[in-house]
C-alpha positions as CSV (number, residue, x, y, z in Angstrom):
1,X,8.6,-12.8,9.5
2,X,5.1,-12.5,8.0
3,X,5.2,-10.3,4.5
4,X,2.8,-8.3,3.3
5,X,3.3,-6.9,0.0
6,X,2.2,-3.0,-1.1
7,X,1.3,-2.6,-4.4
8,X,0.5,1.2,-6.1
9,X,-0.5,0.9,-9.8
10,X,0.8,3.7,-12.3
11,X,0.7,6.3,-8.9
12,X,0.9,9.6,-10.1
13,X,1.8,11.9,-7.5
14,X,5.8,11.1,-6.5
15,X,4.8,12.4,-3.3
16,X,2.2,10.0,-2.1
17,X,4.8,6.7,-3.4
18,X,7.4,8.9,-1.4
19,X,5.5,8.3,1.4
20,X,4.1,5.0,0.7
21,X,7.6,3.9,0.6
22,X,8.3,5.0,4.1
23,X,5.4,3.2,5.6
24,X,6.5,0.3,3.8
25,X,10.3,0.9,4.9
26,X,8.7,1.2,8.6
27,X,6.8,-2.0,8.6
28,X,8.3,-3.6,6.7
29,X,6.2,-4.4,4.0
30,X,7.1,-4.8,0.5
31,X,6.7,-2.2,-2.5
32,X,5.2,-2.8,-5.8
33,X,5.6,-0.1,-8.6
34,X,3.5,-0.8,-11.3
35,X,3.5,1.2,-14.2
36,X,3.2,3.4,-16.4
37,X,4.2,6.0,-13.4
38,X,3.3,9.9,-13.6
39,X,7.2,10.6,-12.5
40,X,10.0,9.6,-12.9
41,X,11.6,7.1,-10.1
42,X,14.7,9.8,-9.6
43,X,12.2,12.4,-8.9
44,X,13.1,15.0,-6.0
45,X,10.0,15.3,-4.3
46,X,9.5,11.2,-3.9
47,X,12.7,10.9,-2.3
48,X,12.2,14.3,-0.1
49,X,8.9,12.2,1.0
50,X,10.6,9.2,1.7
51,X,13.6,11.0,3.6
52,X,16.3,8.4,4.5
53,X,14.7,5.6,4.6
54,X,15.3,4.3,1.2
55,X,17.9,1.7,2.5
56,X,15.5,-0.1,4.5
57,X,12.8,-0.4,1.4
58,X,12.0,-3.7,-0.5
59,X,11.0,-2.4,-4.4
60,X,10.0,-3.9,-7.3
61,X,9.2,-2.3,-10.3
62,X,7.1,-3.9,-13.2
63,X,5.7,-2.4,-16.9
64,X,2.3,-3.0,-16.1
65,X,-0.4,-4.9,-14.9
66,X,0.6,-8.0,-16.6
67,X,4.2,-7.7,-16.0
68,X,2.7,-7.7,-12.4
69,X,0.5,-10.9,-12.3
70,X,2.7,-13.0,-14.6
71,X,5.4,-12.7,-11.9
72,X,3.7,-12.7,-8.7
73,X,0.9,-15.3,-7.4
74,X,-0.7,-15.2,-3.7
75,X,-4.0,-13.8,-2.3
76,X,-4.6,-10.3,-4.3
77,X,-6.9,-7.6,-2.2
78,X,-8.1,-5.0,-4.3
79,X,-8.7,-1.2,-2.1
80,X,-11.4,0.7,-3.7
81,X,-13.6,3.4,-3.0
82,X,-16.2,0.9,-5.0
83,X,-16.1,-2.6,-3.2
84,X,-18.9,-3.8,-0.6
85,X,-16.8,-5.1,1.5
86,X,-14.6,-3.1,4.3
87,X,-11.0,-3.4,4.3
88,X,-11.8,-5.2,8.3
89,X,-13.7,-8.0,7.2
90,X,-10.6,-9.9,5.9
91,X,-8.2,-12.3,7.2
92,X,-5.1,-11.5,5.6
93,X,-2.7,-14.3,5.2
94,X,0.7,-14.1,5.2
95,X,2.6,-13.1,1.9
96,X,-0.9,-11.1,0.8
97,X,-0.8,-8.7,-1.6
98,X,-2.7,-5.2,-1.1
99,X,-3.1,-3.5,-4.5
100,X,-4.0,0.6,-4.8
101,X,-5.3,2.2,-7.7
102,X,-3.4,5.7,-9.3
103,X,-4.9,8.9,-7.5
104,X,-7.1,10.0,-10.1
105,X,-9.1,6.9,-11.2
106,X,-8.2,3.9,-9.0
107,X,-7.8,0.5,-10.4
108,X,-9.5,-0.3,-13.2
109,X,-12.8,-1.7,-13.1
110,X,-12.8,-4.8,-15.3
111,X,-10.2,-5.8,-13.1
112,X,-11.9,-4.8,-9.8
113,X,-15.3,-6.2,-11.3
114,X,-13.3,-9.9,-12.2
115,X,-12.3,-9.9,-8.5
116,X,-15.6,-8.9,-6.2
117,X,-14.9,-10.8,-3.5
118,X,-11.4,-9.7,-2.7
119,X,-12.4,-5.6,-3.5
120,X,-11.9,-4.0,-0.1
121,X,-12.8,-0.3,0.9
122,X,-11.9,2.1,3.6
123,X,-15.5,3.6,5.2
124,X,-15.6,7.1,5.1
125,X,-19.0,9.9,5.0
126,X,-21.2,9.7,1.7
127,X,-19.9,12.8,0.5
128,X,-15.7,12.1,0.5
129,X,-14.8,11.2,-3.1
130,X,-11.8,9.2,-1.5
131,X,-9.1,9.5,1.2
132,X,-5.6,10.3,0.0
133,X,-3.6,7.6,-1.5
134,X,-0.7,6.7,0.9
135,X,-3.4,7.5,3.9
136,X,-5.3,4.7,2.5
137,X,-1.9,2.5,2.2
138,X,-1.5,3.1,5.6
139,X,-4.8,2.1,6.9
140,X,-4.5,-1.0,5.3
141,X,-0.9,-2.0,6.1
142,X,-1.7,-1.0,9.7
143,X,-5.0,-3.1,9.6
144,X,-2.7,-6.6,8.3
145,X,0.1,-5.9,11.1
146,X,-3.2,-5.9,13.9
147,X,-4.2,-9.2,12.5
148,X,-1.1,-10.4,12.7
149,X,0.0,-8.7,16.4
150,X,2.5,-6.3,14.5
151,X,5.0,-9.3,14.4
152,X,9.0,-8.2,15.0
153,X,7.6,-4.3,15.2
154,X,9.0,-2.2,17.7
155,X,6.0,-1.5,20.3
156,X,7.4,0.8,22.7
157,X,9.2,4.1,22.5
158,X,11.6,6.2,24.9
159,X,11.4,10.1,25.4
160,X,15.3,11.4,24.3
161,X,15.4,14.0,27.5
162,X,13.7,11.6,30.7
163,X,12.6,8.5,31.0
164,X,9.3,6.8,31.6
């Protein structure tokens, strides 16, 4: 199976990893935690947000940034409100890594500014100051799995009461 790996540095609000996590759980993508974090990883509210699917997630957790690069190596995409790019005009190959910024500030900019070409960003209207973090996640998980013909992903549902 094709991996795509999910990467939130020093997230702030346990709700949005909460439901990073279960995106990633769903798709199976995997989880970066990089901190430092704004919570605690035992938090209520990030595991009420990522209900029961816990079991099914792939995590790592690192220090920081550099604890991140020295131990991981493949193609980085950086998600900013910032880039020229749009998060569509990539090819994502397999094993990419998709890197999110904390809620309040993003990613820092000497980093984003070192890596132009692989700074991706979500269109939205002039006005929006951003789109909520694990919406963004989404969008760009859900954009690599279209790429990629959601590979081993369930495609088709059943109603519980009748069927189709």
């Amino acid at each position: 199976m094709a991996i795509i790996n999910i990467v939130m540095v020093e997230p702030e609000i346990p709700q949005n990893t909460g439901n990073v996590a279960r995106t990633c759980a769903a798709t199976g993508a995997r989880l970066h935690l990089v901190g430092p974090m704004g919570f605690k990883i035992d938090d209520k509210k990030l595991k009420r947000a990522g209900l029961d699917y816990w079991q099914y997630l792939d995590i790592t957790y690192y220090d920081n940034l550099d604890d991140f690069f020295a131990k991981n190596q493949g193609d980085f995409y950086y998600y900013t409100t910032k880039a020229l790019h749009t998060h569509t005009d990539v090819e994502y190959p397999d094993n990419c890594y998709l890197l999110f910024g904390k809620e309040t500030k993003g990613l820092p900019e000497e980093l984003l500014l070192k890596n132009s070409d692989r700074c991706v960003r979500i269109p939205m209207i002039g006005d929006a100051r951003s789109l909520n973090l694990s919406n963004s996640v989404a969008i760009g998980v859900y954009e690599v799995l279209r790429q990629w013909n959601y590979p081993e992903l369930q495609n088709f549902g059943q109603l519980h009461n009748y069927k189709w």
